[in-house]
PAGU-624840 format. One record per atom (N, C-alpha, C, CB): x, y, z; residue in three letters. Coordinates in steps of 0.1 Angstrom, whole numbers, plus 5000, padded with zeros to 4 digits. Each point is the difference from the previous one (the first is absolute). Glycine has a CB too. Example, Ala and Ser with C-alpha at 12.3 -4.5 7.8 and 13.67 -1.06 7.14 Angstrom:
// PAGU-624840
513249435078ALA 499150125000ALA 500950125000ALA 498149885012ALA 501550234981SER 500950115000SER 499250115008SER 501249944978SER 
// end
This chain:
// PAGU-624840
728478655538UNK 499050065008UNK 499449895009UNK 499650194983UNK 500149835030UNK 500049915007UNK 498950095017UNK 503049854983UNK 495950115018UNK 499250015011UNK 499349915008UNK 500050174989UNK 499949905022UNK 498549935006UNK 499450075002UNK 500449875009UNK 497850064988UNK 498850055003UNK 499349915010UNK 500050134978UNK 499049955023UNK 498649955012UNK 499149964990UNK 500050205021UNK 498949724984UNK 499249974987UNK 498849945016UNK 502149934967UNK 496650095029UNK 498949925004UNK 499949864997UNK 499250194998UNK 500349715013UNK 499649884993UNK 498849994999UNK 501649925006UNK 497949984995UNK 498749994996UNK 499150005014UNK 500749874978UNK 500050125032UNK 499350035014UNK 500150125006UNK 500349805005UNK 500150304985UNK 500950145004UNK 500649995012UNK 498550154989UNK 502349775012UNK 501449965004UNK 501450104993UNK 498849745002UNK 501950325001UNK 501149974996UNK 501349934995UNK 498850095009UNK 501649904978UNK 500549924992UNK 501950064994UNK 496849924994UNK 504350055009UNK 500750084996UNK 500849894987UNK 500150175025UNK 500049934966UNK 500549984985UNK 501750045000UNK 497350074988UNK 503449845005UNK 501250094992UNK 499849984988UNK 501750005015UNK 498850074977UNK 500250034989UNK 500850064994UNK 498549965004UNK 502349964983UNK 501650004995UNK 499650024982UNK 501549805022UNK 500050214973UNK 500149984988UNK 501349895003UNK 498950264987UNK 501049615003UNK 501549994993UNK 500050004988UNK 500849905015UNK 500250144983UNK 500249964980UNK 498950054992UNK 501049775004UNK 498150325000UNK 499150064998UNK 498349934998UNK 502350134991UNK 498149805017UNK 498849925005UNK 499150055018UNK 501849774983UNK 497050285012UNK 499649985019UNK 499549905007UNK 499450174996UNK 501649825013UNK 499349945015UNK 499149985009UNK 501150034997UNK 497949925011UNK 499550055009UNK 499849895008UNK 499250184990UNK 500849875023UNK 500149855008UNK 499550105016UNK 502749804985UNK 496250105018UNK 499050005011UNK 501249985016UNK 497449884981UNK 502650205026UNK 501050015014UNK 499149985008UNK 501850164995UNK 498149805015UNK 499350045015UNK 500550175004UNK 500249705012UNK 500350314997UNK 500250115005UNK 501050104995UNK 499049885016UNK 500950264985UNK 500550104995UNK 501449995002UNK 498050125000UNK 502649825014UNK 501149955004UNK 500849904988UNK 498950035024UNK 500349844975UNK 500749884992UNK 500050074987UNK 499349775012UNK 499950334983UNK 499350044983UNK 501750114999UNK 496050045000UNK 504450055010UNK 501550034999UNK 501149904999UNK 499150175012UNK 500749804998UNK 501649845001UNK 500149954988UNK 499749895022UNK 499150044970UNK 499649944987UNK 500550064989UNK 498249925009UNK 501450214994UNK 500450074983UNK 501850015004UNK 497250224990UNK 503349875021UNK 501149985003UNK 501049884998UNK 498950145012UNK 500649734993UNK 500749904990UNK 499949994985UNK 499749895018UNK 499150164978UNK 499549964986UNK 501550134991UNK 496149915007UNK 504150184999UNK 500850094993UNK 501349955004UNK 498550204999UNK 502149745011UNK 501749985001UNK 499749844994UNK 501350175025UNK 497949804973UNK 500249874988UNK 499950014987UNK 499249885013UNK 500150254982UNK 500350064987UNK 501350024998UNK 498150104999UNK 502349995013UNK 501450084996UNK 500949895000UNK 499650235011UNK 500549634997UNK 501049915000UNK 499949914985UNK 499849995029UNK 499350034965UNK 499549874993UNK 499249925003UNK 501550014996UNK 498349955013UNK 499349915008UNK 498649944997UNK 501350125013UNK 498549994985UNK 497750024996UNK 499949854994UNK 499250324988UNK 499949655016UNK 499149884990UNK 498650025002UNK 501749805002UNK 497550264986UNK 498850034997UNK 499149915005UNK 500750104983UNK 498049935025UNK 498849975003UNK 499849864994UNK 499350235002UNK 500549764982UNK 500049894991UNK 501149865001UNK 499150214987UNK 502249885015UNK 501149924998UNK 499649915016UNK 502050184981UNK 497749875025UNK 499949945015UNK 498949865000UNK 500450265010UNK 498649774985UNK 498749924998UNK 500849904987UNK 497650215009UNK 503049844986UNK 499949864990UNK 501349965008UNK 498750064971UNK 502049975033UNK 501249905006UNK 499049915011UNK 502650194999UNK 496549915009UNK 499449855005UNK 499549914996UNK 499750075010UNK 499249934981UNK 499649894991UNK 500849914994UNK 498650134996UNK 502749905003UNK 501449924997UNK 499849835009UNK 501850294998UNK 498449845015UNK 500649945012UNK 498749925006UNK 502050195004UNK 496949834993UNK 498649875002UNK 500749884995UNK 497550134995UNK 
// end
């Protein structure tokens, strides 16, 4: 299961979210616009389906590797 939402910021701005499962874990990750918040989850699902995905976490600690 896999969406996007609208969410307020703190300047009641407009803020767009996606939000995933993998492996039965949730996601969420802050987008700019309702445009990139589609394209994003759209990659984020044909890199599930390839294999591909590398989790939020796995990302951040490969950088800290690479400092």
């Amino acid at each position: 299961m896999a969406h996007v939402s609208k969410r307020k910021d703190r300047d009641g701005g407009a803020v767009w979210w996606i939000d995933y499962y993998f492996e039965g874990k949730r996601y969420r990750q802050k987008i700019g616009s309702m445009k990139k918040a589609g394209e994003a989850l759209a990659q984020i699902r044909v890199k599930i389906a390839t294999g591909e995905f590398v989790t939020p976490e796995e990302l951040r600690a490969q950088k800290k590797v690479r400092k």
